[in-house]
C-alpha positions in Angstrom: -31.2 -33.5 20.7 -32.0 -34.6 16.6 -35.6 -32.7 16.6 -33.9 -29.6 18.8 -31.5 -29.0 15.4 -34.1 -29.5 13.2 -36.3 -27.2 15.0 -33.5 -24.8 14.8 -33.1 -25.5 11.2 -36.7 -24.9 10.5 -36.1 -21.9 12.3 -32.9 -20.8 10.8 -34.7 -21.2 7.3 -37.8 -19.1 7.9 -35.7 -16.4 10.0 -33.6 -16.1 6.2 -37.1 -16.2 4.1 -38.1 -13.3 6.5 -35.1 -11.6 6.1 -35.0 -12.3 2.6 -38.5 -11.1 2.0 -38.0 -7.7 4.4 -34.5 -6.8 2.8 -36.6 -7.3 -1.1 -39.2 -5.4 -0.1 -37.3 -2.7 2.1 -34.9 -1.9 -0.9 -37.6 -2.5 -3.7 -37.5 1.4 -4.9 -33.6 1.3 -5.4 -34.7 -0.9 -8.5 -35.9 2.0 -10.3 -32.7 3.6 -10.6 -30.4 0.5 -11.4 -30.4 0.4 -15.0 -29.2 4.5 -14.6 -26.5 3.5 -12.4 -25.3 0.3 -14.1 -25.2 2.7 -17.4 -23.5 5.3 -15.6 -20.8 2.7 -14.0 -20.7 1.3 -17.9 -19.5 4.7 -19.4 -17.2 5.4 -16.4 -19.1 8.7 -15.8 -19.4 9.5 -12.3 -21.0 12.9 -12.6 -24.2 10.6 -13.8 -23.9 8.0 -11.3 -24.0 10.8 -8.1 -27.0 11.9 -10.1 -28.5 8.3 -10.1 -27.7 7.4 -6.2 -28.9 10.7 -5.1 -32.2 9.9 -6.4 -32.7 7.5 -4.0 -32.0 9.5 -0.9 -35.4 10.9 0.1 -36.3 10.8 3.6 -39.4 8.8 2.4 -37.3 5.9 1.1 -35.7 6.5 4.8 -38.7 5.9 6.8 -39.1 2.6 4.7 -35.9 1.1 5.4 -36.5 2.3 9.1 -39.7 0.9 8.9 -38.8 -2.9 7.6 -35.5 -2.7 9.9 -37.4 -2.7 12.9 -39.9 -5.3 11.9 -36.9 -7.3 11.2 -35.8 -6.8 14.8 -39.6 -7.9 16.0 -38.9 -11.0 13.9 -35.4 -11.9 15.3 -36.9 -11.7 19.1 -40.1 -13.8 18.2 -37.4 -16.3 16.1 -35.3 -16.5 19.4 -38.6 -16.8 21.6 -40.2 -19.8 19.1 -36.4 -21.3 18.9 -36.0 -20.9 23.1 -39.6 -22.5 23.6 -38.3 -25.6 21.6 -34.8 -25.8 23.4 -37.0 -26.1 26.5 -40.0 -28.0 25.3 -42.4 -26.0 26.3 -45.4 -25.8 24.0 -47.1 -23.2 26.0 -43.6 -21.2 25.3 -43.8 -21.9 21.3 -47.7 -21.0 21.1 -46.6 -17.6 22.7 -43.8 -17.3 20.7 -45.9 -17.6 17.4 -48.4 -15.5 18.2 -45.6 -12.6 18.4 -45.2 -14.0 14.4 -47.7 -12.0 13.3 -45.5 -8.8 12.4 -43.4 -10.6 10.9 -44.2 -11.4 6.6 -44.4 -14.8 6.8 -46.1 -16.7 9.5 -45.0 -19.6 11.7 -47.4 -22.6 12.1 -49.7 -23.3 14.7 -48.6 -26.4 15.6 -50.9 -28.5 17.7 -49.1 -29.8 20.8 -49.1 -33.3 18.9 -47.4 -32.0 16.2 -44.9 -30.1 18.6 -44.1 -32.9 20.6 -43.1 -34.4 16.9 -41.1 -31.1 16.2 -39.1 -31.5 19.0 -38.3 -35.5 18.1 -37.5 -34.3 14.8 -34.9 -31.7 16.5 -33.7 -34.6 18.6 -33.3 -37.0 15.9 -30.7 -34.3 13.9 -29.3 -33.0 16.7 -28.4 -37.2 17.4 -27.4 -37.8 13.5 -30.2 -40.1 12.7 -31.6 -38.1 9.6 -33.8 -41.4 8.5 -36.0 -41.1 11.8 -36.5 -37.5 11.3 -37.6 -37.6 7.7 -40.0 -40.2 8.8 -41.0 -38.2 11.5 -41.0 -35.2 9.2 -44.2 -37.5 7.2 -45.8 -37.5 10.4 -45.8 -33.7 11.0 -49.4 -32.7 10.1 -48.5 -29.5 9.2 -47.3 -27.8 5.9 -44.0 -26.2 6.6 -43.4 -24.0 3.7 -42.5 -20.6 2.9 -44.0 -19.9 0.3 -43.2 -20.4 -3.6 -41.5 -16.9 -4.5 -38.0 -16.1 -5.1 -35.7 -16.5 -2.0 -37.2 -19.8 -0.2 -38.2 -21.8 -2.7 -41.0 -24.2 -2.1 -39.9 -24.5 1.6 -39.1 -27.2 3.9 -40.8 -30.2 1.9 -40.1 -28.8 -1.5 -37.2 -27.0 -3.1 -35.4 -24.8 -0.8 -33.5 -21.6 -1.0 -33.2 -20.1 -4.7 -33.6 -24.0 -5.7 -30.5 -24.8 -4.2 -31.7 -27.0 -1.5 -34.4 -29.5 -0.9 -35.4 -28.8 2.2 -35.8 -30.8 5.2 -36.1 -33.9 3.1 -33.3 -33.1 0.8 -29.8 -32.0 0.9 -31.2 -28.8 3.2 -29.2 -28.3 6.5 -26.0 -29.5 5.5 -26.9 -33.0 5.3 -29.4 -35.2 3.3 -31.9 -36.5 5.3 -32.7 -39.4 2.1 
């Protein structure tokens, strides 16, 4: 039950780096316009911001945000397939479920069915409260479970967390310290 809440943790985490990372990217171009709006908002001159926010209404920017929505949706379904196979236990499911991963920006490991069966202990061991058997577990997971080092996830599951905020799996991550 422990490893089935971590797996959805580790989930849970890398479903809001994806997010994270689409939503960044998706709205990257209404950046350019900020500082004009926050000026315009500053002087209290709505004329200038209408003239500001209209700039960003192409059908161009459209098709972006279109674009990243629905690989967001892609994400979500292979998120609830990866999260579905571990419920169940089923490696075959999960090496399915990661391969549909690959539209998604950042990619879920390949476990080896070793390291899956440790996954799912780890799962079992939070889901069951026992955080000091699933760290130690977590040392035995031959994997590398981050997300990356950029803004939004931090250093991942072994490192810092979201925005610095959390520590990950081994840390004060998923509501409870695991040290």
């Amino acid at each position: 039950m422990k490893i089935k809440n971590t797996i959805f943790a580790l989930l849970a985490l890398m479903l809001v780096g994806i997010v994270a990372t689409a939503g960044a990217s998706a709205f990257g171009w209404m950046s350019e316009d900020r500082e004009d709006v926050r000026q315009a908002i500053e002087d209290n001159d709505f004329e200038a911001w209408r003239t500001a926010k209209q700039t960003r209404i192409t059908e161009e920017n459209f098709n972006e945000v279109v674009s990243r929505h629905e690989s967001g949706s892609l994400c979500r379904e292979s998120h609830d397939e990866v999260r579905e196979a571990i419920d169940n236990e089923n490696y075959q499911d999960y090496l399915d479920a990661v391969t549909n991963y690959d539209s998604c920006p950042k990619e879920m490991p390949e476990l080896s069915e070793e390291d899956f069966e440790i996954l799912v202990q780890i799962h079992d061991a939070r889901q069951e409260g026992d955080f000091e058997a699933a760290h130690e577990l977590m040392e035995d997971l031959d994997v590398d479970m981050s997300f990356g080092n950029g803004q939004g996830m931090g250093k991942g599951l072994k490192g810092e967390g979201m925005h610095g905020m959390q520590k990950g799996m081994r840390g004060q991550g998923f509501g409870r310290s695991l040290e």
